[in-house]
C-alpha positions in Angstrom: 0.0 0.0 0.0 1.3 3.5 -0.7 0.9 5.8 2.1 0.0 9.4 1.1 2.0 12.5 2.7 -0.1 15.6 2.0 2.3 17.7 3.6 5.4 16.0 1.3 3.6 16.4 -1.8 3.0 20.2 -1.3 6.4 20.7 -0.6 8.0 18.4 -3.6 5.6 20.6 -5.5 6.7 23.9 -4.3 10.2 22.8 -5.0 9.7 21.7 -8.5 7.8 24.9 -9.0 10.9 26.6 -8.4 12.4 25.3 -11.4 10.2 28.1 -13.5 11.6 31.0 -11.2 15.4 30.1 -11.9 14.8 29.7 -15.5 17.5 31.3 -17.3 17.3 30.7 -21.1 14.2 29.2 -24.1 16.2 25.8 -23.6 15.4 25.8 -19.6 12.0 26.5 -20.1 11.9 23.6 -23.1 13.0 21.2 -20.8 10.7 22.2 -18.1 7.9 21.8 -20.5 8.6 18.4 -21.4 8.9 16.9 -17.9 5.0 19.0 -17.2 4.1 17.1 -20.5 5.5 13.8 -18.8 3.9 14.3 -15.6 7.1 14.9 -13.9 6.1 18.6 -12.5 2.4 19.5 -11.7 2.1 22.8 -13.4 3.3 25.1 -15.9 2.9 28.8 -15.3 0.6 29.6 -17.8 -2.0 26.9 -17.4 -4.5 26.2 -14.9 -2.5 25.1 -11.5 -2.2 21.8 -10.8 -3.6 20.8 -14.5 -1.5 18.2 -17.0 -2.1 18.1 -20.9 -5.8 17.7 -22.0 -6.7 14.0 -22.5 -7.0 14.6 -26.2 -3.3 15.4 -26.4 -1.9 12.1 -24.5 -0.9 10.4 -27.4 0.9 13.6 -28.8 3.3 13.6 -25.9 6.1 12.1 -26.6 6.4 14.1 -30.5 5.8 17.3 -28.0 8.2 16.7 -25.4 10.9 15.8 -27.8 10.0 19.5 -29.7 10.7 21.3 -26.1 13.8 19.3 -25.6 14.7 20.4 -29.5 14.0 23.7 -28.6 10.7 24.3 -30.1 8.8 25.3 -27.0 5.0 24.7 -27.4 2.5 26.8 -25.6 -0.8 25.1 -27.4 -1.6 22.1 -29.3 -4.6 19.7 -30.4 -5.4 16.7 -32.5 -7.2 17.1 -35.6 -11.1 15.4 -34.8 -13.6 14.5 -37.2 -16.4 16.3 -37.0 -19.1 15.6 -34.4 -22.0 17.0 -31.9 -20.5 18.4 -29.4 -21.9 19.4 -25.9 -24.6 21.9 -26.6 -25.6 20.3 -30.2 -23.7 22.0 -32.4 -21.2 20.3 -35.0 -17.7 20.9 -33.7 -14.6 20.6 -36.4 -11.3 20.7 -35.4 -7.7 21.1 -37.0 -4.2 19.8 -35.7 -2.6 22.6 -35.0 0.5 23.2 -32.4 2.4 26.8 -31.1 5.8 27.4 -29.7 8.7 29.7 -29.2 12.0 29.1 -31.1 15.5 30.9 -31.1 17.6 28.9 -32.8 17.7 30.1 -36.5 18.4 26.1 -38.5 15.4 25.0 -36.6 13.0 27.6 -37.5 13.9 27.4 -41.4 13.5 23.4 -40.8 9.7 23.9 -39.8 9.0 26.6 -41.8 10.6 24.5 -45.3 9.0 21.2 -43.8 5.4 23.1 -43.3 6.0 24.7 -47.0 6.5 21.3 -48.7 3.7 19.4 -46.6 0.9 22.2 -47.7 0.5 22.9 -44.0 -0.6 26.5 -43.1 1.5 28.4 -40.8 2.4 31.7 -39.1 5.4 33.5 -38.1 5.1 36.2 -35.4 7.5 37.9 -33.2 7.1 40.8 -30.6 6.2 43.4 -33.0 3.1 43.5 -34.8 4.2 41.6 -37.7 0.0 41.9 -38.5 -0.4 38.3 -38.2 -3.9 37.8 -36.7 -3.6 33.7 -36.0 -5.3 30.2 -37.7 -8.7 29.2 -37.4 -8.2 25.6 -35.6 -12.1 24.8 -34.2 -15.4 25.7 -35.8 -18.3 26.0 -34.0 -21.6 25.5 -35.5 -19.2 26.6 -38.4 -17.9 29.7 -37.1 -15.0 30.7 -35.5 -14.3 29.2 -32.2 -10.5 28.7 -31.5 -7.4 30.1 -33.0 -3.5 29.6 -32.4 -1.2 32.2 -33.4 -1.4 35.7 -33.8 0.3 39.2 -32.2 0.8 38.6 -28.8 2.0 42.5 -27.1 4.4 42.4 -23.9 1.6 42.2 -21.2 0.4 38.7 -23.1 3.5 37.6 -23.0 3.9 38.1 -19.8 1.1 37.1 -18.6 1.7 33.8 -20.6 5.1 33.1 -18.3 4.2 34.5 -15.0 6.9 33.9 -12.7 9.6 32.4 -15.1 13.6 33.7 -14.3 14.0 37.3 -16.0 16.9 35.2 -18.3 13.6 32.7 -19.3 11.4 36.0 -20.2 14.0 37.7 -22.2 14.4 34.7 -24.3 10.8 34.4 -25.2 11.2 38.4 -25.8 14.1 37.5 -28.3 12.4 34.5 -29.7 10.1 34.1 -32.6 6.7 32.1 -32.5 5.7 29.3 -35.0 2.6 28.1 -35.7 1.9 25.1 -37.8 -1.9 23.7 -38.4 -3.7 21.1 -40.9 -5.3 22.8 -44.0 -7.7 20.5 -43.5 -10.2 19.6 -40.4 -10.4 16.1 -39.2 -8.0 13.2 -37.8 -6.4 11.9 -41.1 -5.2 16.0 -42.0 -3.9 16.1 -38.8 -1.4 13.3 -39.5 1.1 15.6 -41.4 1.5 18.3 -38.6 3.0 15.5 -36.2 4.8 14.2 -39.4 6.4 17.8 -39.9 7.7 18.4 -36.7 9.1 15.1 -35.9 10.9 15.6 -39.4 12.0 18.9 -38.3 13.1 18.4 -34.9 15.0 15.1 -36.1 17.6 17.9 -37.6 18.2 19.2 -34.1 21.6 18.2 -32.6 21.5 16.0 -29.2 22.4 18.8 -27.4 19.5 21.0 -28.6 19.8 24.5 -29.8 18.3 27.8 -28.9 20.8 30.1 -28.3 20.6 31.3 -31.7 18.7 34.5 -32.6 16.8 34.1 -35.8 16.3 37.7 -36.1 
C-alpha cells in the first residue's frame, strides 16, 4: 500500500515549481515543458495550477516533449477530430494545430521548409506587430471558435510566463513564435503536422539548440 504524505507532496511541488523561477534561457523553459508534459512537474505557469495536458493530447506527448527538448517550446496544441455534436448540439470541427517559441535560426527554417513542402498552413510572429492575426483551428456550428497564433503584445507575453527567471522571459522576448496547423479539419489531416515536426526536430543536434537568434 502507498501511504499518502499531504504535507510531502505540497512541498515536492513547491520545490519543483521553483524550477520556473530560476529559468534562465528558451532551452530551460523547453526542458521544463517536457517533464509538465510527462507528468514529472504538476504545473506550468501559464496553465490552470495543478492541471496536465488535456486528454485529447496524451498520445501527442512524446512528439511534443521531444519538440521542447529540441527547442521548439510549445504553448498550445490539439489533434485534428472528425467532426461531431458536441456538448450543446452544435457540429464541432477541429484542425491539428501546435504553437511554440523558437530561437535557434536552423530550426526555424527546418519547420518553416518542412510546413511549405507538406501544404501545412503556418504563421510567423515575433514581438512586433508583424500583423499576423492567427489560424482558425475549431469551428463551432461553423464559425470561429478557437485560433492559435497571432500578435501577442508584452503584457500577453507576460502574462503567458508568470513567474519564469528574468533570463527565461528575455528569451521568449528575443524569440520568434511558429505556428503550424492542418489545412484541413479532421483526424487523417492532422497526421502531417506530427509528421512535420518530428521531421523537423530530427535535424536538431542531441544537445538541442536555442541560443541562436533568428532575427
Amino acid at each position: 500500500m502507498k501511504i499518502r504524505l499531504p504535507f510531502l507532496d505540497r512541498l515536492l511541488e513547491r520545490r519543483l515549481d521553483r524550477r520556473w523561477t530560476t529559468a534562465a534561457t528558451l532551452a530551460d523553459l523547453g526542458d521544463l515543458m517536457a517533464l509538465w508534459l510527462e507528468g514529472e512537474i504538476a504545473s506550468w505557469p501559464g496553465y490552470a495550477p495543478g492541471y496536465g495536458p488535456d486528454e485529447e493530447t496524451r498520445e501527442l506527448i512524446p512528439t511534443l516533449a521531444a519538440a521542447n527538448r529540441a527547442g521548439y517550446v510549445t504553448v498550445a496544441s490539439q489533434p485534428g477530430v472528425d467532426p461531431e455534436v458536441g456538448f450543446d448540439g452544435l457540429i464541432w470541427q477541429q484542425k491539428a494545430a501546435v504553437e511554440g517559441f523558437v530561437r535557434d535560426r536552423n530550426l526555424l527554417r527546418d519547420l518553416v521548409d518542412a510546413a511549405y513542402e507538406a501544404d501545412l498552413d503556418f504563421e510567423i510572429a515575433d514581438t512586433l506587430d508583424t500583423g499576423e492575426r492567427g489560424i482558425v483551428v475549431t469551428l463551432r456550428g461553423g464559425d470561429p471558435h478557437t485560433g492559435f497564433g497571432g500578435y501577442l503584445n508584452g503584457a500577453e507575453l507576460r502574462g503567458m510566463w508568470p513567474g519564469i527567471g528574468s533570463g527565461a522571459l528575455d528569451d521568449v522576448f528575443r524569440s520568434v513564435r511558429i505556428t503550424l496547423a492542418a489545412p484541413e479539419y479532421g483526424a487523417a489531416a492532422g497526421v502531417r503536422v506530427w509528421q512535420v515536426l518530428e521531421s523537423a526536430i530530427s535535424r536538431v543536434p542531441a544537445a538541442g539548440g536555442t541560443t541562436s537568434d533568428p532575427r
